[in-house]
N, C-alpha and C positions, 0 to 999 in steps of 0.2 A: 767577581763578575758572575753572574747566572748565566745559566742555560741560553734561558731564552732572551738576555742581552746580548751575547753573544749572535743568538740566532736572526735577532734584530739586524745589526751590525753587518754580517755576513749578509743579508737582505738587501739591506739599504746598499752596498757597496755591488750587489749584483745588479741593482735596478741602475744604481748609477750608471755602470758600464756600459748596459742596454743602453740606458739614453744617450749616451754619450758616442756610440760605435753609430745611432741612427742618427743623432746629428752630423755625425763624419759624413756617411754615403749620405746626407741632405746636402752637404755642399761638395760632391766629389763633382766635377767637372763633367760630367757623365751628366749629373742630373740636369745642373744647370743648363749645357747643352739642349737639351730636350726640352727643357722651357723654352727656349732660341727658336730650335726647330721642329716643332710639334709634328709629328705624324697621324694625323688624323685619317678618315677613309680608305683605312689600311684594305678591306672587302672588296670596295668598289675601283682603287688603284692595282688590286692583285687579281680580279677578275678582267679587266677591261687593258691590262697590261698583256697578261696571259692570252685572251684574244685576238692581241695584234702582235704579237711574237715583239713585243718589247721588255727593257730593262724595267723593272716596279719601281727601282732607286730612281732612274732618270727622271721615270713623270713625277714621283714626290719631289724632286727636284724641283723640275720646269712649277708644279703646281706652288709650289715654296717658292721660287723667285717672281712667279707670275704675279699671285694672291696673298703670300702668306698666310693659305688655307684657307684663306676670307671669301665662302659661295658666297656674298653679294658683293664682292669685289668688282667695281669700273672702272675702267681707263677713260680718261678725254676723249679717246678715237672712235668708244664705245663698246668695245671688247667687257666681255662680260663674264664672270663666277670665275672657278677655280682655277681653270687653265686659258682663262683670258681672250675668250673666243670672239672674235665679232660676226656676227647675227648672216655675212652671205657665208660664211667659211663653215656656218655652225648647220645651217639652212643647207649647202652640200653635201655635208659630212652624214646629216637625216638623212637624203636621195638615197647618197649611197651606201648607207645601210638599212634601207629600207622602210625607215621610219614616217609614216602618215600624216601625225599628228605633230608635227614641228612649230613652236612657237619659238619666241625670244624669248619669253616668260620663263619657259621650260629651262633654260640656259642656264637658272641660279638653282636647278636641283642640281646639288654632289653625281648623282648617279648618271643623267645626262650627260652634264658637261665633262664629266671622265670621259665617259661612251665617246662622244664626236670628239675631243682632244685627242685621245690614244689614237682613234682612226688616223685626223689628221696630222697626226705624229707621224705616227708609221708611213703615211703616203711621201709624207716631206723628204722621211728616209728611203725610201725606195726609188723617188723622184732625183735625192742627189746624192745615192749611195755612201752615205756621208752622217754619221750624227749631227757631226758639227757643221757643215754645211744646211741639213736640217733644223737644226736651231736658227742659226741665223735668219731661215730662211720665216718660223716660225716667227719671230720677233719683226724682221724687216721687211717680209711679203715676200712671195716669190714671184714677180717680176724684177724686184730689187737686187736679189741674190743671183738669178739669169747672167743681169747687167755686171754687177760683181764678180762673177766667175767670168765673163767674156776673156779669151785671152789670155787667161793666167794659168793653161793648161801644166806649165812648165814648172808651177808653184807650189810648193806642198800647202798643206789645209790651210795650216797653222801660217803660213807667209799670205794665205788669202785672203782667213778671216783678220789680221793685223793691219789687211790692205782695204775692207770697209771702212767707207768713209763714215756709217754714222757712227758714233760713239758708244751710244747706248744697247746696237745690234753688237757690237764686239765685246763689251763688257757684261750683256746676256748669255754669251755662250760661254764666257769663262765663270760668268757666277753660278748657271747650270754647272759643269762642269764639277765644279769646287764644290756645290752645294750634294752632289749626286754623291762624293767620296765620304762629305760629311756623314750624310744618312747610312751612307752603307756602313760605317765604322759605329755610328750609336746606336743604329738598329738591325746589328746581324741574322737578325732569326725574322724578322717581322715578316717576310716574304717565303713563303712554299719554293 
């Protein structure tokens, strides 16, 4: 054997390897993952998070179970883009932040509907010192969550939100939840 079949050999066997270690981490559970649950508008989630003295994992959350990242994303109800706004909550959340020129239209820019989302995040939470009563409140209205909390002073969260009757308001605050732990685990550095 020559030199330089040998030197072949040792080549081919090193290229192998490479290809073979990046095939590995192309199907490590890690990648896949992150096909699942993309993190997109990491900028505009970590500035507008940062703002309202929120978690950056929560809203990629909520934005993840709201949208799946989808800015033209609708609901039937009309709620609209990223964090699934409907147009009086979106139309408030401008007021009070001072915003002018508020359309609905506006509602499918990423940077927007961060902006009035995160506000009305944080309000939800302030209003019922509560994430999780927050959420729900986000998902089911907060007239709905008022009604819902009546009376159940004696209950912890977790026996409150078990005690909504809708379906769908209960199973948003545990896929938030779950989804919020997800990101933080695939995406440890994403966030300042």
């Amino acid at each position: 054997m020559t030199r330089r079949t040998v030197f072949r050999a040792v080549a081919l066997v090193a290229v192998a390897l490479i290809a073979a270690v990046g095939l590995l981490s192309l199907w490590s559970p890690a990648w896949w993952e992150r096909l699942v649950y993309p993190l997109t508008y990491r900028t505009e989630i970590s500035r507008y998070s940062s703002e309202n003295d929120l978690d950056p994992y929560l809203v990629a959350a909520v934005i993840y179970v709201e949208s799946g990242f989808n800015p033209g994303s609708r609901s039937p109800a009309g709620a609209r883009g990223l964090m699934q706004l409907l147009p009086d909550t979106a139309r408030e959340a401008a007021e009070q932040l001072g915003d002018d020129d508020f359309s609905v239209g506006r509602l499918d820019d990423p940077a927007t509907n961060i902006r009035y989302g995160t506000w009305y995040l944080k309000y939800l939470i302030k209003r019922y010192k509560s994430v999780s009563f927050a959420l729900a409140a986000y998902n089911g209205g907060g007239t709905h969550m008022d009604k819902w909390m009546k009376g159940k002073g004696d209950l912890s969260e977790r026996q409150v939100i078990a005690a909504i009757p809708f379906r769908e308001t209960r199973e948003f605050v545990g896929r938030v939840q779950s989804t919020e732990r997800t990101y933080r685990r695939l995406y440890p550095d994403a966030f300042p």
